[in-house]
N, C-alpha and C positions, 0 to 999 in steps of 0.2 A: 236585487237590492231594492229596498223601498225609498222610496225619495219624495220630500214633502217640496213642493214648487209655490211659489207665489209666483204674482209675475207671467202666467203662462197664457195669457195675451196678449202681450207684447211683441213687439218685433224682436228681443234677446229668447224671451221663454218660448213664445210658440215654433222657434226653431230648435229649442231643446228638448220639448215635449217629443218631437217626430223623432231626433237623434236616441235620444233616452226610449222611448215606445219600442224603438227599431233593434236597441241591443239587447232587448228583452227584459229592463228595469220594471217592477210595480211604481209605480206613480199615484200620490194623493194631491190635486190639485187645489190649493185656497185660492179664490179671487171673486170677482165682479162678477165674471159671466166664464160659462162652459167652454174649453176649447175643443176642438174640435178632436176624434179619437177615443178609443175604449181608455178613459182614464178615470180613478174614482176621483167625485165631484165636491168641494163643500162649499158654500157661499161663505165669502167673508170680506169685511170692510175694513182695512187695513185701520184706518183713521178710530174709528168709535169702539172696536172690539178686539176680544183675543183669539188667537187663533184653536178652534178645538184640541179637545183632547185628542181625541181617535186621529187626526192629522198627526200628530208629534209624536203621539208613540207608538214604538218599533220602527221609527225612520232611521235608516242607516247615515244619511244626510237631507240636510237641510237647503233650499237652495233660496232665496231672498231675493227678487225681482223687481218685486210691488213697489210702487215709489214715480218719480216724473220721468215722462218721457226720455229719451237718450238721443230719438231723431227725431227732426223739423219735419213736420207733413207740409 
């Protein structure tokens, strides 16, 4: 299954990423910065832009992470 991720920085996404990698999902990554893992990559700013084409289609879901923090550092 393809799965478009934001968010997979985070302490919610970057424990999805490894769950998701592990049960043998494709994964197209949008954010900031790369996480770690053979996932495909595309830079994006949540705030000023849209999200690509080639991210959105053919995703079987979508998953929305991007956005403030959830825990206190």
């Amino acid at each position: 299954m393809k799965i478009t991720l934001t968010g997979a920085s985070g302490f919610l996404g970057g424990r999805l990423v490894g769950r998701r990698m592990h049960q043998g999902h494709s994964l197209y990554i949008l954010g900031r910065s790369r996480p770690k893992g053979m996932v495909t990559f595309a830079p994006w700013n949540a705030v000023s832009e849209e999200p690509s084409r080639a991210a959105l289609e053919g995703a079987e879901a979508v998953i929305h992470l991007a956005g403030e923090p959830v825990a206190q550092r």
